[in-house]
KEKE-3310 file (N, C-alpha, C; in steps of 0.2 Angstrom, whole numbers, plus 5000, padded with zeros to 4 digits):
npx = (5726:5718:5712:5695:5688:5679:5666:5666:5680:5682:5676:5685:5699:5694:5692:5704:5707:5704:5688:5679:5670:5662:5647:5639:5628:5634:5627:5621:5627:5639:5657:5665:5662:5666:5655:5644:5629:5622:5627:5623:5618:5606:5599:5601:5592:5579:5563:5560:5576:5590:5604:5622:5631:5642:5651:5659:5667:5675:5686:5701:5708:5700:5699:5687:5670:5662:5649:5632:5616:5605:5590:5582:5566:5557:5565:5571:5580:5574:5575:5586:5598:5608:5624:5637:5655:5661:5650:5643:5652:5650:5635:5634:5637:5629:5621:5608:5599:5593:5582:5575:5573:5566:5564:5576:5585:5595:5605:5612:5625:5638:5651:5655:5645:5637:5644:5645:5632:5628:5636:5629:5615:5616:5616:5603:5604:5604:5591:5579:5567:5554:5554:5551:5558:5559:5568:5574:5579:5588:5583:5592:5607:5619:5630:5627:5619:5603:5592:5584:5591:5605:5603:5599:5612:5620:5614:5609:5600:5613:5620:5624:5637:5635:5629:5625:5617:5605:5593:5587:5578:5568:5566:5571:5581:5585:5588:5579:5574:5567:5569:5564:5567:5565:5563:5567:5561:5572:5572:5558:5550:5543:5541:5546:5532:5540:5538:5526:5520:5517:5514:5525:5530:5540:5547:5554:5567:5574:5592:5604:5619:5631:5634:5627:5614:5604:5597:5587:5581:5566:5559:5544:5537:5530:5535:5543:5551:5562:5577:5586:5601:5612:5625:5626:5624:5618:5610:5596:5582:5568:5572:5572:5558:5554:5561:5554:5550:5556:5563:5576:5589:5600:5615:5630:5647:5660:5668:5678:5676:5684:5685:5690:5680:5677:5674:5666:5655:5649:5647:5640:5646:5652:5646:5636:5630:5626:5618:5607:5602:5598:5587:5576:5578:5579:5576:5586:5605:5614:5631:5637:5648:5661:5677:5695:5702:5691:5689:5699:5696:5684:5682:5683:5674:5660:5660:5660:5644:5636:5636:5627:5614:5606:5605:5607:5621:5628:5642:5642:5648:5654:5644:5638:5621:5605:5592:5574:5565:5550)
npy = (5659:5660:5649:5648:5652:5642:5646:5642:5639:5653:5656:5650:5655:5669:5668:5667:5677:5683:5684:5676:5662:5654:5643:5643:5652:5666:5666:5669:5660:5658:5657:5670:5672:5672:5670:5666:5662:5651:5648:5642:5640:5634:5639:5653:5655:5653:5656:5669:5678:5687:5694:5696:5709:5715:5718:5726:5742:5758:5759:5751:5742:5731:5721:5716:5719:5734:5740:5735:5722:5710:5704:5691:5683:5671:5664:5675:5691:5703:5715:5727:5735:5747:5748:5748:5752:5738:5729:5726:5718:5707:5707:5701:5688:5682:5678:5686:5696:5710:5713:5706:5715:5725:5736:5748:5754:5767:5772:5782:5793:5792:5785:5773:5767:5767:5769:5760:5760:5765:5755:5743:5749:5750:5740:5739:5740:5728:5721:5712:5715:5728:5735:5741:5751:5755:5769:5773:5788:5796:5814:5827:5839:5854:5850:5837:5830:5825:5812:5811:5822:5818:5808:5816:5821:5812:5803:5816:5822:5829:5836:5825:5816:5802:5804:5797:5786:5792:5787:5781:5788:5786:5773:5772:5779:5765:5757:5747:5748:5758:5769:5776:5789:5795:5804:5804:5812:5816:5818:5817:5812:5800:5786:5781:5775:5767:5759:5744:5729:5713:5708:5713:5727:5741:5753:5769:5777:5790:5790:5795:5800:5806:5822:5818:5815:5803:5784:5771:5754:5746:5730:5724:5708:5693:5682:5689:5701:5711:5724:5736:5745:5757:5765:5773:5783:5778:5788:5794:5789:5788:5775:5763:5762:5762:5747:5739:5721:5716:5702:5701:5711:5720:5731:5741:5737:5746:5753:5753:5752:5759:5769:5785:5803:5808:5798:5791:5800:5797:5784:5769:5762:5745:5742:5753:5747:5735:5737:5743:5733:5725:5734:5732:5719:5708:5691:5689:5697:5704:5708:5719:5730:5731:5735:5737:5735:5734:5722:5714:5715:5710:5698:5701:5712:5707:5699:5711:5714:5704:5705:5713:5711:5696:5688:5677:5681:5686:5689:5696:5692:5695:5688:5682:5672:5675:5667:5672:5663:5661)
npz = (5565:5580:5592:5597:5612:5624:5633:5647:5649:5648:5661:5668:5667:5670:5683:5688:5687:5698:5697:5701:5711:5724:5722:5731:5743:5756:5773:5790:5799:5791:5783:5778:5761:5742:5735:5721:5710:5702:5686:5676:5657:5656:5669:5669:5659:5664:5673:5681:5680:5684:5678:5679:5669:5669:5685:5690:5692:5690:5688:5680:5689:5691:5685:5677:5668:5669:5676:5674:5669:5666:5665:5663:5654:5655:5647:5637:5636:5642:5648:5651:5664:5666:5655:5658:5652:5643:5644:5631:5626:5636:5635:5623:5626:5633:5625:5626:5615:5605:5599:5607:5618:5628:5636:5645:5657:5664:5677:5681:5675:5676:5666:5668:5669:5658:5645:5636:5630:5617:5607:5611:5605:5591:5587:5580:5567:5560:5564:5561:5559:5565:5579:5597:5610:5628:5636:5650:5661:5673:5678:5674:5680:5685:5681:5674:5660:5657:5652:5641:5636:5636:5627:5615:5611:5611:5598:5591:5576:5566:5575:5585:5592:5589:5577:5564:5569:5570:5569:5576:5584:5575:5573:5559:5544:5539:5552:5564:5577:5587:5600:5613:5625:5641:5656:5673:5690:5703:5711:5717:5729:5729:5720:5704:5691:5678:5668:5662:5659:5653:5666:5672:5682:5681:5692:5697:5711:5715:5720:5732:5726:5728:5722:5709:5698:5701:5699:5707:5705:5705:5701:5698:5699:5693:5701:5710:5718:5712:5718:5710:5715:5709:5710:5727:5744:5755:5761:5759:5769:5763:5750:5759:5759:5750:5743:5752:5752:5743:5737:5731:5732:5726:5728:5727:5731:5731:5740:5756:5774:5780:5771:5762:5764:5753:5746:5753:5751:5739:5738:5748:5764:5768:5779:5781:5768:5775:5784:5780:5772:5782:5786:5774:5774:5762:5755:5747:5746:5735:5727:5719:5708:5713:5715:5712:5725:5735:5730:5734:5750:5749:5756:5771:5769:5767:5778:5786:5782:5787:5800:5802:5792:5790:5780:5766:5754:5741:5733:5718:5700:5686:5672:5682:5687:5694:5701:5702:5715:5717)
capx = (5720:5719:5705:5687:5688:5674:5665:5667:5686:5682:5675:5691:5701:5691:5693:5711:5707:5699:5682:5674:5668:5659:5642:5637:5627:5634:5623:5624:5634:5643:5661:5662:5665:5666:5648:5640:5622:5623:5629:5622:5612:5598:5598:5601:5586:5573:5558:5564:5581:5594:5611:5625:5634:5647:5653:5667:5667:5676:5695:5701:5710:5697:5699:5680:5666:5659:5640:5627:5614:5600:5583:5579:5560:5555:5571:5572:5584:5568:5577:5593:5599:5614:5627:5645:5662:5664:5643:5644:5657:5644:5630:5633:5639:5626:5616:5604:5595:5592:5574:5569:5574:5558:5568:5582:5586:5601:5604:5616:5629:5645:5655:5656:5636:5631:5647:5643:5626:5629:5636:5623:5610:5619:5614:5597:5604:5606:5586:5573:5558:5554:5554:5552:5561:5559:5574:5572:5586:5587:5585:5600:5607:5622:5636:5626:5611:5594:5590:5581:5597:5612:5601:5601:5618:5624:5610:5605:5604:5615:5624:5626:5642:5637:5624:5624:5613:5601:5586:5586:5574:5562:5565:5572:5588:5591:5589:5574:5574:5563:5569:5557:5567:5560:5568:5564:5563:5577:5571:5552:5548:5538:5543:5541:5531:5540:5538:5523:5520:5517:5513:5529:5530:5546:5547:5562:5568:5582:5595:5609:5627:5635:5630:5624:5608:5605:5591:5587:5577:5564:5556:5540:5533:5525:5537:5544:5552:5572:5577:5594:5603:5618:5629:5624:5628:5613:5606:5591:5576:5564:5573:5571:5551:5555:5565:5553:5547:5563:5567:5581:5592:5608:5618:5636:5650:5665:5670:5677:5670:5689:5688:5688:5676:5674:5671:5660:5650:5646:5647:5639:5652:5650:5641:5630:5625:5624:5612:5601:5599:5595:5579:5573:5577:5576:5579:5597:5607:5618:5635:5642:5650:5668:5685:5702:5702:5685:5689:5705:5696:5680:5677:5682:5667:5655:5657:5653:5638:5635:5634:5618:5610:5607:5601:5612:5625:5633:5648:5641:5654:5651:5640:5632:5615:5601:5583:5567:5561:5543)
capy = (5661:5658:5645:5651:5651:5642:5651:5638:5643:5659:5657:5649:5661:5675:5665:5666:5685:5685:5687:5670:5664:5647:5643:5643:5658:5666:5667:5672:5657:5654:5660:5675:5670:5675:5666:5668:5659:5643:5654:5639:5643:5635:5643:5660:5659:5650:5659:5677:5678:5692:5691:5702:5710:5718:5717:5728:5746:5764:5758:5743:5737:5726:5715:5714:5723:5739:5740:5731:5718:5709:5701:5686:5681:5667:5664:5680:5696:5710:5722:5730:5741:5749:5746:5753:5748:5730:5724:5725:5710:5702:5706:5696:5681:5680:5676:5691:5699:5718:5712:5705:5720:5731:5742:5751:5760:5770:5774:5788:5796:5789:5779:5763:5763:5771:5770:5754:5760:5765:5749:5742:5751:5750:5733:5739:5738:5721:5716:5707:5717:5734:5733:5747:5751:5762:5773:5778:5789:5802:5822:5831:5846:5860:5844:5829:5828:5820:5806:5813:5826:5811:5806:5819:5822:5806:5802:5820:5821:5836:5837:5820:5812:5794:5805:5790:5784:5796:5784:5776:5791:5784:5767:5775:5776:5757:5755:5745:5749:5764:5771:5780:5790:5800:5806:5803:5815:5810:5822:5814:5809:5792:5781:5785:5769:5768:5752:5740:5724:5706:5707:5715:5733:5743:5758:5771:5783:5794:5789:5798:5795:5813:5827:5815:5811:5792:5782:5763:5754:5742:5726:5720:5704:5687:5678:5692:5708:5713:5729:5737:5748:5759:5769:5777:5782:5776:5792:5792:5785:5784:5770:5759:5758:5760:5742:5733:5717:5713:5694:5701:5716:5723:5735:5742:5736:5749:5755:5749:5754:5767:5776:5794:5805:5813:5790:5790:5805:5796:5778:5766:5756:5738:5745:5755:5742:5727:5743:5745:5726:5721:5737:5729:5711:5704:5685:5686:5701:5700:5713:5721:5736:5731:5740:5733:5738:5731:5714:5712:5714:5707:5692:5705:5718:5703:5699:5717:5717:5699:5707:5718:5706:5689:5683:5676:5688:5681:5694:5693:5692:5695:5684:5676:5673:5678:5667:5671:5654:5660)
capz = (5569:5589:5592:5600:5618:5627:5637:5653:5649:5648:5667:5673:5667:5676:5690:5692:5689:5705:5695:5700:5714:5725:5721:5739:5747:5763:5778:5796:5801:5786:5783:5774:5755:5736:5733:5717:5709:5696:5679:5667:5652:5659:5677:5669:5655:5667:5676:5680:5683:5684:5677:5681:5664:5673:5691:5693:5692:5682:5688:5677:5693:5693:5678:5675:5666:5671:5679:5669:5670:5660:5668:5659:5657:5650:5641:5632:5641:5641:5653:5651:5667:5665:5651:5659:5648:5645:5645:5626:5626:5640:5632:5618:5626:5638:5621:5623:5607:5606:5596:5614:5624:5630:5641:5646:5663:5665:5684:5680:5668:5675:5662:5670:5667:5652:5641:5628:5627:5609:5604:5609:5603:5585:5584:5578:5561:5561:5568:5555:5561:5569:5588:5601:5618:5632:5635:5655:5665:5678:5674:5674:5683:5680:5678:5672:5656:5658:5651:5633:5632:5634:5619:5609:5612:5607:5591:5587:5568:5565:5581:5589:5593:5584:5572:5560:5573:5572:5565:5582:5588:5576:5568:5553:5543:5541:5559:5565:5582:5590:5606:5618:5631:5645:5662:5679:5692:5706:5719:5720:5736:5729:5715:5696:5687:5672:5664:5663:5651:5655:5670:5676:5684:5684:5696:5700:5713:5715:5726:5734:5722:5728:5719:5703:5698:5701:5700:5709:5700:5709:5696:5705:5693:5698:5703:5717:5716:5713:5717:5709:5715:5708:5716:5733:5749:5757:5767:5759:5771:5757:5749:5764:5758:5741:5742:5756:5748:5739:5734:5729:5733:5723:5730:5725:5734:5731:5746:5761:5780:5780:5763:5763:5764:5747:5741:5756:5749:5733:5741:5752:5766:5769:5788:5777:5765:5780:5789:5774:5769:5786:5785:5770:5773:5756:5752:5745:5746:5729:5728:5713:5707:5714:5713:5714:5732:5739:5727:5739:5753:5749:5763:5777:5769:5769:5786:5789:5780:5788:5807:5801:5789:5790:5775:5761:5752:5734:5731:5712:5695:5678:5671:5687:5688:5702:5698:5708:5713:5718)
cpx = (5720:5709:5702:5690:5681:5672:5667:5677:5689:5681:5681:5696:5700:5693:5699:5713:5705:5691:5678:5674:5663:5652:5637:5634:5631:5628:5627:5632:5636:5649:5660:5667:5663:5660:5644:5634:5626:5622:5628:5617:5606:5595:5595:5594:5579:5571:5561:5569:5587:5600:5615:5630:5642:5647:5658:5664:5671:5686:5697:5708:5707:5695:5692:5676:5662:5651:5636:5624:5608:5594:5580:5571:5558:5559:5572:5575:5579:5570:5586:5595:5607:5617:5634:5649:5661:5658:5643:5646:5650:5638:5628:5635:5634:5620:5609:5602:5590:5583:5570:5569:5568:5558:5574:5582:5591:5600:5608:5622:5636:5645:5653:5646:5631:5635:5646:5635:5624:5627:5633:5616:5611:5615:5607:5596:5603:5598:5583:5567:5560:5553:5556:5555:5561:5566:5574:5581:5584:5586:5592:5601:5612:5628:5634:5620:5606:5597:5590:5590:5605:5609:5603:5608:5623:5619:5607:5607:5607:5621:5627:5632:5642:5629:5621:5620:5605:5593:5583:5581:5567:5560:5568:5578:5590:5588:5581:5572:5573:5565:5567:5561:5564:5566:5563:5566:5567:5575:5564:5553:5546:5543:5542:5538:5536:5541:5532:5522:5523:5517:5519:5528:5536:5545:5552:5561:5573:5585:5601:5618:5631:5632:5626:5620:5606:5598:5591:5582:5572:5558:5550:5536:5530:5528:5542:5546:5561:5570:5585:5593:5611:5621:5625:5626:5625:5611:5599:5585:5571:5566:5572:5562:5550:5556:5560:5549:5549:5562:5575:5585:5597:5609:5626:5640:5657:5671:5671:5676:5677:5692:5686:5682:5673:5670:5664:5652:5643:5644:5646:5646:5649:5643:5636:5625:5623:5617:5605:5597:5596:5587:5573:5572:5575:5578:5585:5596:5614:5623:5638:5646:5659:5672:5689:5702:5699:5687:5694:5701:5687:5677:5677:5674:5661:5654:5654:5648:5633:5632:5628:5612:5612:5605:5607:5615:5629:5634:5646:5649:5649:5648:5634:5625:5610:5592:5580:5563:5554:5538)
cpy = (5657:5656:5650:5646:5649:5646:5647:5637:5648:5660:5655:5655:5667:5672:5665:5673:5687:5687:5680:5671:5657:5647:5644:5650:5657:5669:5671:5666:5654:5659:5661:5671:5673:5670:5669:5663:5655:5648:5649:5640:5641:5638:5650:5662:5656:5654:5667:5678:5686:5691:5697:5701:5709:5720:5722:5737:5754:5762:5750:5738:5730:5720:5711:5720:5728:5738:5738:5726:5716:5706:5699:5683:5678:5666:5672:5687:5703:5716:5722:5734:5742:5746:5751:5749:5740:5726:5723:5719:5705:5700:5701:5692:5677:5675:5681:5695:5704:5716:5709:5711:5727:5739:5742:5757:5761:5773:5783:5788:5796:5784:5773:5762:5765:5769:5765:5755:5762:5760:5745:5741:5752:5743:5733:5739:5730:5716:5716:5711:5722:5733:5741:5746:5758:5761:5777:5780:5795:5809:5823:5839:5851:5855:5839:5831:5824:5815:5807:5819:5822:5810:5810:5821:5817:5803:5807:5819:5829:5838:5830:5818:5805:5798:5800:5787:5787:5794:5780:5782:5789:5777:5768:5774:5769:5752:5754:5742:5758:5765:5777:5782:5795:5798:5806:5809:5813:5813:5818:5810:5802:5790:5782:5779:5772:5764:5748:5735:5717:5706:5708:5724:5736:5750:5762:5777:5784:5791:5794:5796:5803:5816:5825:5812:5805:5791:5772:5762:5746:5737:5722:5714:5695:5682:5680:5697:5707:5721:5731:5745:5751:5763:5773:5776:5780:5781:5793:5787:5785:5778:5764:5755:5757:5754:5736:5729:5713:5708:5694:5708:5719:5728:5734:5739:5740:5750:5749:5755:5760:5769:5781:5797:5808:5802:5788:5796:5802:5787:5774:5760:5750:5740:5746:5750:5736:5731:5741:5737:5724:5726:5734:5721:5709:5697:5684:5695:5700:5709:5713:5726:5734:5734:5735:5732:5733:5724:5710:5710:5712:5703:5697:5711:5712:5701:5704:5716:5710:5699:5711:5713:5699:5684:5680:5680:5682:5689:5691:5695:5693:5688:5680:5678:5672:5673:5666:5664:5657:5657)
cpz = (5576:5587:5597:5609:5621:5632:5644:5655:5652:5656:5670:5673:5670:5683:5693:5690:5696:5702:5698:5709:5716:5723:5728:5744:5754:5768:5785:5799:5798:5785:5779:5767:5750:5735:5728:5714:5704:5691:5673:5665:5655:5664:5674:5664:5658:5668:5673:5682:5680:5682:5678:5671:5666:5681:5693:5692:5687:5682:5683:5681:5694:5691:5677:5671:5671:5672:5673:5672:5667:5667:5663:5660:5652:5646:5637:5639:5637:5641:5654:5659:5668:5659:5651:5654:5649:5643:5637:5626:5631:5638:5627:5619:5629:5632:5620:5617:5608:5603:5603:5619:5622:5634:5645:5652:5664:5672:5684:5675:5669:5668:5660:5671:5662:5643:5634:5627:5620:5605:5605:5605:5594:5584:5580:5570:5558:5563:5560:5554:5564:5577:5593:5609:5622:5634:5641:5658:5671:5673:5675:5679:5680:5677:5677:5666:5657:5653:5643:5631:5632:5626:5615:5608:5608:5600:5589:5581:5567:5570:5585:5587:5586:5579:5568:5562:5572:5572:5572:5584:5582:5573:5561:5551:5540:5547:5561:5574:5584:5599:5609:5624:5636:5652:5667:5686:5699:5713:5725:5727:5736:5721:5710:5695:5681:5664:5666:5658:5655:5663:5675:5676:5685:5688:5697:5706:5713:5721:5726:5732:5724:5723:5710:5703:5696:5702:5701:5705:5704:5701:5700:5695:5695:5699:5709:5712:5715:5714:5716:5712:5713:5712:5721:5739:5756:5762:5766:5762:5765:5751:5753:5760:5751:5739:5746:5752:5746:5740:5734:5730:5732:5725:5730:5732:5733:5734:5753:5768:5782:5775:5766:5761:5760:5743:5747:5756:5743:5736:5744:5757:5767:5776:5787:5774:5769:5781:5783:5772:5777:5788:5782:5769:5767:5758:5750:5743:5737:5729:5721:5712:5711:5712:5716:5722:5737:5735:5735:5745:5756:5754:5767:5776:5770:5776:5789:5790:5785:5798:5807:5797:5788:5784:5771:5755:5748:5732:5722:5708:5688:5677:5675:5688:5695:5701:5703:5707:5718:5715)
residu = (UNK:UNK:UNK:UNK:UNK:UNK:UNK:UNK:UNK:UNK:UNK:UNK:UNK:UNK:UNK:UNK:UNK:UNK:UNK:UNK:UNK:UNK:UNK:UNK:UNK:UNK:UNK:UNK:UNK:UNK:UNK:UNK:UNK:UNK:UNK:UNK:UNK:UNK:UNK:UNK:UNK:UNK:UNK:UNK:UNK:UNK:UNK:UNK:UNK:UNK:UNK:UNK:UNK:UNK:UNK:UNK:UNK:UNK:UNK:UNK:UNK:UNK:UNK:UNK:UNK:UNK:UNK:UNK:UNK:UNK:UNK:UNK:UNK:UNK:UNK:UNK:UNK:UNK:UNK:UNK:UNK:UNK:UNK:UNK:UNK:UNK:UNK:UNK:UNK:UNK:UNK:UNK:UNK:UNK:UNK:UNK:UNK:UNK:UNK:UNK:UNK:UNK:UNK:UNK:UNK:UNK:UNK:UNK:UNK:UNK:UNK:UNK:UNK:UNK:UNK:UNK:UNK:UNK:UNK:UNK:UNK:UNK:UNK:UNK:UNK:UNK:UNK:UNK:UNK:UNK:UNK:UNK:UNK:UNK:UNK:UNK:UNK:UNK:UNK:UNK:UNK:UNK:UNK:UNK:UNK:UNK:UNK:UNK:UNK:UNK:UNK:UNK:UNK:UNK:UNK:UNK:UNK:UNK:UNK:UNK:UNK:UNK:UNK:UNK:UNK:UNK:UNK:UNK:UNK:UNK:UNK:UNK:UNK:UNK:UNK:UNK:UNK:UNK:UNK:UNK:UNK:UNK:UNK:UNK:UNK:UNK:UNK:UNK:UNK:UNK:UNK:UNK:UNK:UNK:UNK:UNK:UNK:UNK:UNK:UNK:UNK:UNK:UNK:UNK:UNK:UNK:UNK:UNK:UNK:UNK:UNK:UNK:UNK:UNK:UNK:UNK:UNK:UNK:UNK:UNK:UNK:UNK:UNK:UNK:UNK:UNK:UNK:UNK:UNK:UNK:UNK:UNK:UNK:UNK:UNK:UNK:UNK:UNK:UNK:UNK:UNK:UNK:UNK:UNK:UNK:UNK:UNK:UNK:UNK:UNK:UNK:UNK:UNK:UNK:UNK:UNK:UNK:UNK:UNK:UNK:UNK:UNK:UNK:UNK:UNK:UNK:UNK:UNK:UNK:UNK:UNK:UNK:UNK:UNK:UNK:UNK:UNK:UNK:UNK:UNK:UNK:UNK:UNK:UNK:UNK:UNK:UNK:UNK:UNK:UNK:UNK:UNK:UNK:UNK:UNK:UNK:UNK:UNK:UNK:UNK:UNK:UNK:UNK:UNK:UNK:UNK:UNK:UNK:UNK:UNK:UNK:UNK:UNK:UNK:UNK:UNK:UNK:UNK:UNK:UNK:UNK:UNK:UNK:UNK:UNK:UNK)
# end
């Protein structure tokens, strides 16, 4: 038997993947670097802090976890968004416990952000106590399903993929975890609420991910705001006031500022995302969502983004954490 890997191992070894990263925000006049936040257990489960699952994106040039991330409050991981390939493994290491999770936002129905949400959500066998969770995502069009018909699709009883599952729409089965989805509509004009409890707020709009229904997700709660964003290509002006306010401000880094026009369809380029963070000016600007590609050419895209916003910009990594210090 091959001995247990520390996790502090586990971080080095990512690091000589290219997944790691200095601890030191970049600024205006700081060279562009791989800067991620303090990633020790007490940083990541203090106040309200944000942690990334997964950093990387749907290509596994990128020797990282697909889209994901937790929002630690008060020690307990409440808020799921996203759960692309890979967050399972993250999930569980981070320490989080599906009996403390309150909600679930899925931005959209690619892969690399929906595909471990199963395995996840199996774990409901496995709780001591009955516990409820909302289950939010976009509607659906003629190539993608909503939010309620992904469900049923993957835990109908009778027709679903992981049917066996099927107790999860009401707590039943076995399974003592009840999830509540519902869909948001991507076109609205204003923000849906679709989360409140303890004095946090979640919110969503639709963003523009090329012809797929995508949703950001903005966390307003009393110690500042975060607002995530999944894929997009940033033409929508109503995300501008959807986000202002931010402490915090995630956005995909995939692309770089001479990909082609069908990745710039679906995509934000570094020019974009500098453009857009310097509208909303948050507190720290944090990047995820990497590809092989943009990993490579990482510092050069930060300087980009560096010429439009001045704040501090951490090229996040699996695991690194984000905490609002207000």
């Amino acid at each position: 038997m091959k001995p247990y890997l520390p996790l502090s191992a586990l971080a080095a070894a990512l690091a000589l993947a290219g997944c790691s990263g200095s601890s030191t925000p970049t600024g205006k006049a700081a060279a562009p670097a791989t800067a991620a936040a303090d990633d020790s257990a007490t940083t990541c489960k203090s106040g309200i802090t944000l942690q990334l699952l997964g950093s990387g994106g749907p290509v596994s040039d990128d020797a990282r976890a697909s889209s994901g991330a937790v929002v630690w409050i008060d020690g307990k991981a409440r808020l799921l968004i996203d759960a692309g390939g890979g967050t399972y493994l993250r999930y569980g290491q981070t320490g989080a416990r599906l009996e403390d999770l309150d909600f679930i936002g899925i931005s959209h129905f690619h892969t690399d952000h929906v595909a471990d949400l199963p395995a996840i959500l199996k774990g409901a066998y496995f709780l001591s106590g009955r516990h409820d969770v909302a289950l939010v995502g976009p509607g659906g069009n003629a190539n993608f399903p909503s939010m309620t018909a992904f469900f049923d699709r993957e835990f109908g009883r009778g027709h679903g993929a992981f049917e066996y599952l099927a107790g999860l729409s009401g707590g039943t089965d076995g399974l003592n975890l009840s999830v509540h989805p519902s869909n948001v509509n991507v076109a609205s004009p204003v923000a849906t609420k679709v989360w409140q409890g303890d004095g946090v707020t979640i919110s969503a709009l639709g963003i523009p991910h090329g012809d797929v229904p995508a949703l950001a997700y903005r966390i307003d709660t009393p110690k500042g705001v975060m607002v995530l964003s999944a894929d997009q290509n940033g033409s929508r002006k109503e995300f501008i006031d959807f986000a202002k306010g931010a402490d915090l401000l995630m956005m995909p880094a995939a692309i770089d500022d001479d990909a082609d026009a069908q990745s710039r369809f679906l995509h934000a380029t570094p020019t974009v995302v500098g453009k857009i963070a310097a509208q909303i000016h948050p507190k720290m600007l944090v990047l995820d969502h990497f590809m092989g590609r943009s990993l490579k050419d990482k510092d050069k895209n930060v300087a980009i983004i560096q010429r439009y916003y001045h704040g501090p910009v951490f090229a996040g990594r699996d695991l690194s954490c984000f905490p609002l210090s207000h």
